[in-house]
N, C-alpha and C positions, 0 to 999 in steps of 0.2 A: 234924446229921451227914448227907451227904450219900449219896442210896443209887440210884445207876444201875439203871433196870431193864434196859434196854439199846440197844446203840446196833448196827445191825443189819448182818446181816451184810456187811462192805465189798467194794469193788473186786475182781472180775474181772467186771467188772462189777458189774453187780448183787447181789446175792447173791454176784456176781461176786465178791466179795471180794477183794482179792490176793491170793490164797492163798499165789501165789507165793514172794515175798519172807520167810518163814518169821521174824517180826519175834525181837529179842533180848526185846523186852518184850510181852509178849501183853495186857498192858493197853493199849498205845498204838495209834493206828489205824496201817494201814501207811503205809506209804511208796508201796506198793504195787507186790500180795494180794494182805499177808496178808495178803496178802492175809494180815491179822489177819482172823481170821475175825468172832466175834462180840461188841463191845465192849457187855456186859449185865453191869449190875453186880448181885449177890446180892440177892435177894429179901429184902425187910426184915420181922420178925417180931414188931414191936415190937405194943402196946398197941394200937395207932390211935385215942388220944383226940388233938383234935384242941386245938391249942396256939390261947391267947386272942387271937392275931397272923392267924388266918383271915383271907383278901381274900376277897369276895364275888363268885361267878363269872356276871359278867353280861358283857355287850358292851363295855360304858363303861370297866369295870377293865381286859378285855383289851384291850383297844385302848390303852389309857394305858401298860400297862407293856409289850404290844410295841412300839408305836413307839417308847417309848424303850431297850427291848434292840436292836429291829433298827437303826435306827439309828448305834447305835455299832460292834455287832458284824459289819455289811458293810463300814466302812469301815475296820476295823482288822485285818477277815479279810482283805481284799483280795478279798471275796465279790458277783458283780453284784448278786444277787437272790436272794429267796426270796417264797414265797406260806405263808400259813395257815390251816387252818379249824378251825373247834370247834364241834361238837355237843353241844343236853343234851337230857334229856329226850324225843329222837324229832322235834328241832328242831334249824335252822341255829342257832349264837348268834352265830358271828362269822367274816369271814373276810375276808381283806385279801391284797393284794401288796405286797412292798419292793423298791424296787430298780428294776433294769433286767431287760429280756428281750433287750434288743440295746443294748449300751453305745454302738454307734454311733449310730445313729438316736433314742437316749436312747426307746428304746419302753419304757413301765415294766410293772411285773409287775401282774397282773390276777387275780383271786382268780377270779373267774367265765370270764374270756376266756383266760388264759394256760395252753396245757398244758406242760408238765411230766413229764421221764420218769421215773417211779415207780420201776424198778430191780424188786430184789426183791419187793416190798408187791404186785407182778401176781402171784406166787404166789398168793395169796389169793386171788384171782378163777378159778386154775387150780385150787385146791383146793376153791372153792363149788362150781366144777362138777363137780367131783369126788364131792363127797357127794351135787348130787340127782341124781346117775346113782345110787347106793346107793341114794338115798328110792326113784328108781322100781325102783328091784328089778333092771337090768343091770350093776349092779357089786357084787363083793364085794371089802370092804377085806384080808380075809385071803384070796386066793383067789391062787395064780400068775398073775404079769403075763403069763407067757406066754400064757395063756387067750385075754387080747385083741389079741395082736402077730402080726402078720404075719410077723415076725422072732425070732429067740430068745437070750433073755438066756442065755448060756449056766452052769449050773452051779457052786454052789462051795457048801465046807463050810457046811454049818449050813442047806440046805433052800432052796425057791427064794423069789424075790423077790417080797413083798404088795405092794397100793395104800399100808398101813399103813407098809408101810417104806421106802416114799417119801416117804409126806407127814411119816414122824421124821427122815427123813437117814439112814436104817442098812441103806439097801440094799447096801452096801461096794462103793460105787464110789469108785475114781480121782477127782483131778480133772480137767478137760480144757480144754485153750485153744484147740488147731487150729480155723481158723473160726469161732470163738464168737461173734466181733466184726469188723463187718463196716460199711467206709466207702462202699465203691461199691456202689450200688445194682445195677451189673452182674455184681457179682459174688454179690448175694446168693441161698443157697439155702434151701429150704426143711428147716423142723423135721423132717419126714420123711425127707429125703438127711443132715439133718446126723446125726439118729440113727443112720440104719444104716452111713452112711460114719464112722464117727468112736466107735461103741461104746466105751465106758469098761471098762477090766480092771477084775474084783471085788478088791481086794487085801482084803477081810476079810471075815470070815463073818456072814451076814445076822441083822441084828439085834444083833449085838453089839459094833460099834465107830460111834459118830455120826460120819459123817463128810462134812457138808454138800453136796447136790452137785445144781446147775443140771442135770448130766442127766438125775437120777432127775426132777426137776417136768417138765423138759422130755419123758420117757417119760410121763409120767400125762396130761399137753395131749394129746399124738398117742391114748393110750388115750381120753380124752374124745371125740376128732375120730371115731375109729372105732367106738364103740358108741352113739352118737348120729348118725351119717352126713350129718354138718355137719361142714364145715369148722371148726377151731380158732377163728377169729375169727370166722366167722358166728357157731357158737353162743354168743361170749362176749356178743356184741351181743343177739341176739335171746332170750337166758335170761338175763342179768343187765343186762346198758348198759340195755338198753329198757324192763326192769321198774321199773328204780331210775331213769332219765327219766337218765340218763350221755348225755346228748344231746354232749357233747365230749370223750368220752372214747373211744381204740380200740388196738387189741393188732396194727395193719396198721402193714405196713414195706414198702416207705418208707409214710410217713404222705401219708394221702390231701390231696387237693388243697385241699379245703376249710380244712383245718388249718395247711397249712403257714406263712400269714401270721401266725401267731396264736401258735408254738409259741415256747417258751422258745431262744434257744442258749446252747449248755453253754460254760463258759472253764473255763479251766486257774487261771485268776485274773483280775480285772475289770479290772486292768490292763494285759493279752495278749489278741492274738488270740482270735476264738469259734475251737471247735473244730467238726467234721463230724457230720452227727449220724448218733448210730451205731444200726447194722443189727444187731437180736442174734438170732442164730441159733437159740437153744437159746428159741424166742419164749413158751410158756410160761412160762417161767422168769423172765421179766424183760423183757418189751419194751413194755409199754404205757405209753401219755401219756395224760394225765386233768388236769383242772384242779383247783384247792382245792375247787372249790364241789361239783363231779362226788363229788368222794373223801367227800365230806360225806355225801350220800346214802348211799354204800356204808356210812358206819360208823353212818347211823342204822339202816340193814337188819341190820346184825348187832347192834348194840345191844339191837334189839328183835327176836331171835330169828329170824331170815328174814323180817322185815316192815317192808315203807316202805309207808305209805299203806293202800291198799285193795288192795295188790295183796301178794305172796309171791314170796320167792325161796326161800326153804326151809322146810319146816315146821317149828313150835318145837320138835318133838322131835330133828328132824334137828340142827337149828342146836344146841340144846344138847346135843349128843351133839357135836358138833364143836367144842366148845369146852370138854371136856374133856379133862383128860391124857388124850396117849394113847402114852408113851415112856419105860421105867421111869426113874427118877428117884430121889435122896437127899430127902429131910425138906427144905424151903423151898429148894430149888434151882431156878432155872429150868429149865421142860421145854416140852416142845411137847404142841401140843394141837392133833391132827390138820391140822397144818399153820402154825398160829398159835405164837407164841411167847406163854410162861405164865411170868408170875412175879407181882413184886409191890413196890412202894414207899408205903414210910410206910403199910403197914397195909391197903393197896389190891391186889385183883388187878388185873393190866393182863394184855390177850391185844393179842398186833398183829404186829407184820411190819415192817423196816426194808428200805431200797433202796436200791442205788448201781449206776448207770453208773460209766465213768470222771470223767463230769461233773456228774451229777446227784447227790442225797443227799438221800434221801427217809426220813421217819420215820411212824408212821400207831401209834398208841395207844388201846386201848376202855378204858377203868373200866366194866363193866357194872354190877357194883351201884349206880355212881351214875349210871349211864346217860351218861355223858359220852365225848365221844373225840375226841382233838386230831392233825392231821396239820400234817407241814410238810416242804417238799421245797425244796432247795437247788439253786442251776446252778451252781457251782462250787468247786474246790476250796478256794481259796484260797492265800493266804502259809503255804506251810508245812504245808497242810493243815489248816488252820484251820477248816475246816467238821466236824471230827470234834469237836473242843471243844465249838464251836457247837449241834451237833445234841444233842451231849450233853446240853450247860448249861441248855438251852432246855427240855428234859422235866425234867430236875429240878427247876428254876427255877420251872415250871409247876404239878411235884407240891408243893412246898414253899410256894406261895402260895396255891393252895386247896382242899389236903388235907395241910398239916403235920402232925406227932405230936411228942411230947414224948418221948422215944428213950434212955434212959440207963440201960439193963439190962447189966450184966457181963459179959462173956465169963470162960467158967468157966477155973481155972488147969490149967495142963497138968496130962497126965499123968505118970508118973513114966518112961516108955519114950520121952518124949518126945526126948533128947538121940540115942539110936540109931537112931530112927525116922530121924529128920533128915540123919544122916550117911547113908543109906542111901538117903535120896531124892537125895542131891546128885547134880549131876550134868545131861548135857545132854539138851533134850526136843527132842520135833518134832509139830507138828500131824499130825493124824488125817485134816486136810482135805490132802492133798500129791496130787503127782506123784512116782510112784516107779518105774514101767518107761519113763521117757524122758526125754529128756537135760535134762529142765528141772529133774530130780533135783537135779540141781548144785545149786542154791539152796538145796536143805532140806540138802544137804549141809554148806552151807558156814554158813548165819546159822541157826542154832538157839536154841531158849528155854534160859539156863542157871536152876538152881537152887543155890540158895546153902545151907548149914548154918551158923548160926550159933552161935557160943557157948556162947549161951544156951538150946539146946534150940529156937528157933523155925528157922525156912527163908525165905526170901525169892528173888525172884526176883533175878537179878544187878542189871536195870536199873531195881530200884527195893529200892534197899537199905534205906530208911528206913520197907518197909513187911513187917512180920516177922509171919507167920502159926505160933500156938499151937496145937500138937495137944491137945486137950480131950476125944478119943474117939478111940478108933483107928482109923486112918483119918481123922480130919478134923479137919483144921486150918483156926484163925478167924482174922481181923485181927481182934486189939479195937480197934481205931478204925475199921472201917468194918462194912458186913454183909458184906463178899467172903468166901468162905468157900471151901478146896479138900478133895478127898477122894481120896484114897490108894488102890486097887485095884488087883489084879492083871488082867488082860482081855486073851485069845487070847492068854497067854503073854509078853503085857507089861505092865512097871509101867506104871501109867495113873495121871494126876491129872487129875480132872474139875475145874472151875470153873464156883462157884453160879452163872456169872451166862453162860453157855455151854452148851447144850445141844445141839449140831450139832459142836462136836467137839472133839476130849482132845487131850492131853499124852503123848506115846506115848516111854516112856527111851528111849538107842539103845544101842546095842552098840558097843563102842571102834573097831571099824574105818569106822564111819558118823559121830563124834561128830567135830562141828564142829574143837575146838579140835584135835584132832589132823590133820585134813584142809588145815586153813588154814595150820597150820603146814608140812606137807608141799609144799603150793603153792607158797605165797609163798616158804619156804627154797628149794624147787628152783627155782623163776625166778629166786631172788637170782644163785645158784651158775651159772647157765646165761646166765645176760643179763653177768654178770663175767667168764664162760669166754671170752662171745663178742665183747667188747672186748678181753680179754688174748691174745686168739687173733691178731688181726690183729698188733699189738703187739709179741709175739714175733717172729712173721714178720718185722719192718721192723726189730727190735732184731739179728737172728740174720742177714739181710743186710748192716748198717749196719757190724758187728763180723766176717761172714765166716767166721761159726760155722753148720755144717751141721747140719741136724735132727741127732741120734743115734738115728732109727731106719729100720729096712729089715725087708722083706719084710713077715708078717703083723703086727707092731707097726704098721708104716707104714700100714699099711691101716686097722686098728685105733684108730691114733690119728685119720685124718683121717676114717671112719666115723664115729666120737663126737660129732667137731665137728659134720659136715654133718647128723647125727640131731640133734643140738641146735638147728640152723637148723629141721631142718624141724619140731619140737615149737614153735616159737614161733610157723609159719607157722599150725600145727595150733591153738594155744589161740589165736592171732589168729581165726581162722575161726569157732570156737566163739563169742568175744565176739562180730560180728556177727551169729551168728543169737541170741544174747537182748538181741539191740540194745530189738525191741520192749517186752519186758517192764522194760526198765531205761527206755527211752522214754516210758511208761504207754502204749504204740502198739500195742494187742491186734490192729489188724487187718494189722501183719506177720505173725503167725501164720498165712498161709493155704496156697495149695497152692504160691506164689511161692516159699516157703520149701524144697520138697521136694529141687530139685537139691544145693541146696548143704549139707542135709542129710546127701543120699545121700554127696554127696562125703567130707564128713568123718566119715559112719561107716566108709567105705571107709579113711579118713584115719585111722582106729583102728589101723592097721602102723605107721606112723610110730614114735608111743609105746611100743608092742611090740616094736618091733625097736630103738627108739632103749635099750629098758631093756638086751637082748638083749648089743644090741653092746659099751653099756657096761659092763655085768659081762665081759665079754670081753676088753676094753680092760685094764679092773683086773687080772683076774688075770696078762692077759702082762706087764702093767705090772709089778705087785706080783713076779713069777718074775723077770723080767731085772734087770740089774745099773744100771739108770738109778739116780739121784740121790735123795733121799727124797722130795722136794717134787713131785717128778714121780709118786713113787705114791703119795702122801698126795691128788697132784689128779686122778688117775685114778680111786680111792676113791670120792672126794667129788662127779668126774662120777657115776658108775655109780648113787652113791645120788640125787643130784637126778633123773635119767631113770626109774628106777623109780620116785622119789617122785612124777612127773607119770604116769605110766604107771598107777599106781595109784589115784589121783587119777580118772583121765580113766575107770576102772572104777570104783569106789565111785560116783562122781558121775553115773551110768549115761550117760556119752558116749558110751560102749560097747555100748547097750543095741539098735542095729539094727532101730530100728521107727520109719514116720514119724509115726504116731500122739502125742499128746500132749497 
């Protein structure tokens, strides 16, 4: 049985995840994020005796059975490259490149020479320095971020913002794209300007909803940079790269001179164009390039408690304090552990941290008790996105070759409330990780997680019907065919369902005037009715000359009627306008988001009268229509304008188009 610990968090980059795209199915990677936030499958609780089919984890087996995994799986991903390393014992054991680093120049991947943009997995490095500022005594993890900011997080329920609940995700912030991602190096700014120009809304109360977020790590770098009086990247260099001998590895953007012959580029797929390499703004958060052999060192240092060699990067107390939970959590779910993600397969705890640029995919996994720990970083997407399989397959594959278990304990049978439970959870969800005060809302608007009731007293997700979760306790329901497990809560006033294998962010119900399938349908029926209006429109005209039949209306009708149409023109001009500015995120082109974007924002929030007056005129329309003596067909499609107009009108508010901020 196969048991994902996880696959980390995706595209908006790094961590970046798509958040975006609010996937139908929260098991699948996005499309891009959702940004699917965090693809971790359940913590397994089995036994851990170890099945008589062990492979023996030396150099010689990994190398036999990577080359022949990579090997297949880049050519059929449509994947250039990838690199790997593996640590045991406080030692290299293996580490190799596959592939190419430039499909053109056939330059291939380099375990030691090639870097590689890590994505999220550079949290890790923002959250080591995070703790030995605590070891020396200038930071406290429960203390107000205000303390150390220049600037101020401003206020919201439930108290102010820790170090603590940044390094869980439960600071409740927004997500945020503006400038996040960045192609021209002219235009790039620094961590410092993107914070305080670009601050994230709290939309939940501290500590209480997970909701993964590249600003909060990105606020904890700048707190590092000011209570240590080093630059961000000086001191990553000279307190971690230079203790751990990371002689190729650095968190500088653009990347220094020395590097750039040597750096991986990212494709979209090894059979397309490289792509630009990208500038990420929130640089804490996710901007560093490292080679396999570099990342090696880092996981023998935390392997061995803040210790490589004869030197320290944290004391073993520190280090062990940091690698435990630190973010409440259900019984075998995965949680975070002051920055690290905590779970566990076949019997094993794993702590680590996954990565994504748009282009890169990077995974980094500890087993401390066996002292082992496996990274592997990908340059592109692939056919279809084929690198999320991939990254998946490859840690399983990994844990089931040498540390399988023998796995075949029950899932206990439901309860007897199980059939009520079910019909009560149906219904549509939306991630925890969103944009909710600006117009990128639309998305979560429109593609939501459904939940399904079945039958039989189980629930399932719509887009995988063939996998049906048992409530066995209330509040939580099992797959019996895998470890996935979900749990049922109510939290700030909404139904919540957490998932074992996700701990950065829930499942939040919605309320029927937010819930996809009524919103879609509002859309799509009033463009049906309005894009029909406005071919029969001309139509008529050419039929009602041809035959020398005069409109039948005068004075306010007349008005009325030919108001409707030209509000109809201008609602298509309006949601045309809208489709360009999320050209980039349907693109995967984060670095449209910048300040390029602001005019034509300003326009079309301005362009918020359009729909407002287009609903206006049409209830207008209807009821002189409906009052006068015209024909039925003629008020049955006065009617029928009146309600498409307000159904875009409505739309274009629920979907926060309306929301007059350029922030996002």
């Amino acid at each position: 049985m196969k048991k994902r610990f996880w696959i980390p968090i995706t595209i908006m980059a790094f961590g970046l995840g798509w958040p975006l795209l609010a996937q139908e199915n929260p098991a699948d990677p996005p499309t891009d994020s959702q940004p699917r936030e965090a693809q971790m499958e359940t913590p397994a609780t089995k036994s851990g005796v170890k099945s008589p089919g062990t492979s023996p984890l030396n150099a010689a087996d990994l190398e036999a059975w990577l080359d022949g995994y990579m090997s297949g799986a880049l050519e059929q991903g449509d994947v250039a490259g990838a690199v790997v390393s593996v640590v045991k014992d406080g030692e290299p054991l293996f580490a190799k490149g596959y592939g190419y680093a430039d499909m053109a120049t056939k330059r291939p991947m380099n375990a030691n020479q090639t870097l590689v943009r890590i994505g999220s997995t550079s949290k890790l490095f923002t959250w080591t320095a995070v703790m030995q500022l605590v070891e020396q005594g200038k930071l406290d993890l429960d203390a107000d971020v205000n303390t150390y900011l220049d600037f101020t997080i401003p206020e919201r329920a439930g108290g102010p913002v820790t170090m603590n609940d940044l390094m869980t995700h439960r600071g409740g912030f927004e997500e945020g794209l503006k400038e996040i991602l960045i192609t021209d190096p002219a235009k790039f700014i620094s961590t410092e300007k993107y914070l305080k120009d670009h601050m994230r809304p709290r939309i939940f109360p501290v500590g209480k909803v997970p909701a993964y977020s590249n600003y909060g790590t990105a606020l904890a770098g700048y707190i590092v940079e000011r209570l240590s009086g080093e630059p961000f990247d000086d001191y990553i260099e000279r307190h971690i790269l230079a203790p751990l001998n990371m002689e190729r590895s650095t968190f500088r953007q653009p990347l220094p001179e020395q590097f750039q012959d040597s750096v991986s580029l990212g494709y979209r797929g090894a059979s397309q164009p490289p792509q630009a390499f990208e500038l990420v703004t929130s640089a804490p958060a996710g901007s560093m390039s490292s080679t396999a052999d570099d990342m090696a060192n880092f996981m023998i240092a935390h392997l061995q408690d803040g210790r490589f060699g004869d030197t320290r990067i944290l004391k073993a107390e520190t280090a062990r304090l940091m690698y435990q939970p630190s973010a409440p959590h259900q019984p075998d779910f995965t949680t975070m552990a002051h920055g690290f993600f905590s779970g566990s397969i076949n019997g094993k705890r794993l702590i680590g941290h996954g990565g994504d640029t748009i282009w890169f995919h990077t995974d980094m996994n500890l087993i401390p008790e066996e002292g082992v720990g496996f990274f592997v970083s990908f340059n592109s997407r692939g056919k279809d996105n084929a690198v999320y399989g991939m990254r998946e397959r490859i840690l399983d594959d990994f844990m089931d070759r040498y540390f399988p278990v023998q796995d075949d304990e029950p899932v206990p049978l439901a309860i007897r409330s199980a059939k009520t439970d079910a019909q009560a959870l149906a219904g549509k969800y939306r991630s925890s990780r969103r944009i909710q005060t600006a117009f990128l809302k639309m998305l979560y608007t429109l593609q939501q997680t459904t939940v399904v009731a079945n039958e039989d007293g189980t629930i399932s997700f719509a887009s995988e019907p063939d996998t049906k979760y048992r409530e066995t306790a209330p509040g939580l329901w099992r797959d019996p065919d895998s470890e996935h497990a979900l749990y049922v809560s109510t939290v700030d006033g909404q139904l919540t369902i957490t998932q074992s294998n996700n701990p950065v962010s829930v499942l939040q119900k919605v309320r029927l005037a937010e819930n996809a399938g009524l919103n879609t349908f509002l859309l799509f029926g009033s463009l049906t009715i309005i894009v029909l209006a406005l071919v029969a429109w001309p139509l008529s005209w050419w039929c009602r000359r041809l035959y020398g039949q005069p409109l039948d209306l005068t004075g306010r009708g007349l008005v009325a009627y030919r108001l409707t149409r030209y509000l109809m023109v201008g609602n298509m001009i309006y949601l045309f306008g809208w489709y360009i500015a999320l050209l980039p995120v349907l693109q995967m082109q984060l670095d449209g988001f910048g300040l390029s974007l602001d005019p034509l924002l300003f326009i079309l929030q301005a362009g918020a009268l359009v729909p407002l007056t287009g609903a206006g005129v049409g209830i207008w329309n209807a009821w002189l229509t409906v009052r006068s003596d015209r024909h039925g067909m003629a008020k049955a499609g006065s009617v029928l304008f009146a309600t498409a107009l307000c159904g875009l009108a409505w739309v274009a508010f629920i979907g926060g188009l309306m929301s007059f901020t350029l922030e996002y």
